[in-house]
N, C-alpha and C positions, 0 to 999 in steps of 0.2 A: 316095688311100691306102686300101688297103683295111679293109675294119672288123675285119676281127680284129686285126689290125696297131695298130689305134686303141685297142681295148678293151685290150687287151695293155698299151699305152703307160698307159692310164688306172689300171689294174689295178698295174701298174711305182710309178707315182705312189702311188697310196695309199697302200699297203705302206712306201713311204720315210718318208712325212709322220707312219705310227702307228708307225715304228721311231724315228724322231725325237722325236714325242712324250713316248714310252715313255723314251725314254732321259734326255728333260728332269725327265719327272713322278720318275721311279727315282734321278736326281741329288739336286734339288732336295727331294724326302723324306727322302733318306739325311741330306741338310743340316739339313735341319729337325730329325729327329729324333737327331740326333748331337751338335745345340747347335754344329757347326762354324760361324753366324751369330751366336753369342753375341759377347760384346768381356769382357775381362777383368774390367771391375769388373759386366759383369750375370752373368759367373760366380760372382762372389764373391755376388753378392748372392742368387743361387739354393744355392751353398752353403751359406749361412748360415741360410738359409732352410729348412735340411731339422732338421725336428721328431720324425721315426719313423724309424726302419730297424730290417731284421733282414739279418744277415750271419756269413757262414764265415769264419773268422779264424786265420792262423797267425799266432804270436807267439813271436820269439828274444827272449830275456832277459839280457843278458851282467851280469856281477859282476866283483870284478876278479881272481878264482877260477878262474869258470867260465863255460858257456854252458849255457841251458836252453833246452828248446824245449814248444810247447804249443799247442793247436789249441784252440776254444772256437764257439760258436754263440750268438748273440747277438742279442735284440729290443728296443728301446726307442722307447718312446714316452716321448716328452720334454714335462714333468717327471712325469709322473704313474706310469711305471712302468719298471722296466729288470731283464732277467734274463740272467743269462751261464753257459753251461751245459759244463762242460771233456768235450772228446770226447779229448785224446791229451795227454796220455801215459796208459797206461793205468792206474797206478795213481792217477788223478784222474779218472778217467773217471767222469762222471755225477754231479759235485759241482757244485750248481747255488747262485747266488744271486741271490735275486730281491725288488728292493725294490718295493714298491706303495703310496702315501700314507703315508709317515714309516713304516712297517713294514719291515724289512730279514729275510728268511729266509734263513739258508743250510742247503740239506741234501746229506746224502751217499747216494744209492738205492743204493751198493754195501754198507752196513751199515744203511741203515734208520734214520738220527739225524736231528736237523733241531734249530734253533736259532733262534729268535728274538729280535731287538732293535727294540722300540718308539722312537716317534720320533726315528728314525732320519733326521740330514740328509740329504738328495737325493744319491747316491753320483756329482754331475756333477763329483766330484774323480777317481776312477776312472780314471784313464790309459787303462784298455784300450777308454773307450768315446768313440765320433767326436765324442757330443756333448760330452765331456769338455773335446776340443779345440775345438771351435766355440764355447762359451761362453769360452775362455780369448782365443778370437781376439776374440772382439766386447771385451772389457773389455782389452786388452794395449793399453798406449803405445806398445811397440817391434813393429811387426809389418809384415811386408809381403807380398805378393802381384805375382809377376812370371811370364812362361811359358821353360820351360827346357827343351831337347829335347822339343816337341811334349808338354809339361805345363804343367800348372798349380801351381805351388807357393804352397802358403800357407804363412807361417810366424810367428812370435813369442818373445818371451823374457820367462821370467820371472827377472829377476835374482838375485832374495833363494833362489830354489830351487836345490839343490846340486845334487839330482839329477834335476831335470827341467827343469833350468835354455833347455832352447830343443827345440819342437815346430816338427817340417814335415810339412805334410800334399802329396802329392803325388795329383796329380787327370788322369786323363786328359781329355785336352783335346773330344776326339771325342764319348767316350760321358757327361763331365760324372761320372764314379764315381769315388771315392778310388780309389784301387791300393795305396799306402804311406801307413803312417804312421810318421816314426821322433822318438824322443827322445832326443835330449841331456844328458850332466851339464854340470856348470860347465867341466870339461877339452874340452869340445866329442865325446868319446868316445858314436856311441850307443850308448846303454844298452838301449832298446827298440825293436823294429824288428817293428812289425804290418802285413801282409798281407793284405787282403781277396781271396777264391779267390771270393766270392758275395756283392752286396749288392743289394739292394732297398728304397728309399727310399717312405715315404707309406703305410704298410701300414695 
């Protein structure tokens, strides 16, 4: 056989075994880091587990009036600090509140006001915040966790609450990040329906 014809062959070879490789190593990453290896209750349990975030948030409000809507930007670090800052609608725009060790400030930079309330409880009753719901999931009797078109749903009920009577968190399964978050009244009707557009866990 001749040698170019050989080298060629050997050359053929390699090239397949580093296209091969590449496509194991580029799989098996995407797995890894997409948590598609996880099993449902080690998601729950990295769920549960997340202490900090900061995240973009749209939030519809319904009444039995009307509908509101509202955009917010939001940091917490769980229990020690949490601030929520309204970008939209615009006449809330840049009405921030921020609690830090039993201190609660709310201010408004479009008129230059701010307020203060000392020993202030840890705002982990706040609906609009993730850890809000994760603290309600860890202590809830009624709660479960199942996968539902390529999601994660975590959910619970608090019975005695009229209007927040049942929270779902829905989790893409892939990247392990909420997507939804909605709340319930006791009519089963949601009431609040928050959207993370950007989050970031561990900050």
């Amino acid at each position: 056989m001749n040698k170019w014809i050989k080298i060629l062959i050997i050359v053929v070879a390699i090239c397949s075994i580093l296209l091969i490789l590449k496509n194991f190593i580029k799989t098996n990453y995407k797995k890894e880091e997409s948590g598609n290896n996880k099993n449902i209750e080690e998601i729950e349990e990295y769920i549960l587990n997340i202490n900090s975030y900061k995240a973009k948030i749209k939030v519809t409000v319904k009444s039995n009036k009307n509908v509101n809507f509202y955009e917010f930007e939001q940091e917490v670090k769980f229990p020690q600090t949490a601030t929520q800052i309204a970008t939209s609608p615009e006449s809330l725009e840049g009405i921030k509140i921020a609690y830090k060790d039993g201190i609660l400030e709310i201010t408004n930079t479009q008129f230059n006001l701010s307020k203060i309330y000392k020993d202030y409880p840890y705002v982990s009753d706040n609906i609009m915040f993730l850890t809000s719901f994760l603290e309600g999931y860890k202590t809830a009797e009624d709660k479960e966790i199942i996968e539902e078109n390529d999601k994660i749903v975590m959910s619970y009920k608090k019975e005695k609450n009229k209007y927040t009577n049942k929270q779902k968190l829905y989790i893409n399964k892939s990247t392990l990040k909420p997507e939804n978050l909605q709340i319930y009244d006791i009519n089963n009707d949601c009431r609040v329906d928050i959207v993370y557009n950007e989050i970031e866990f561990n900050i």
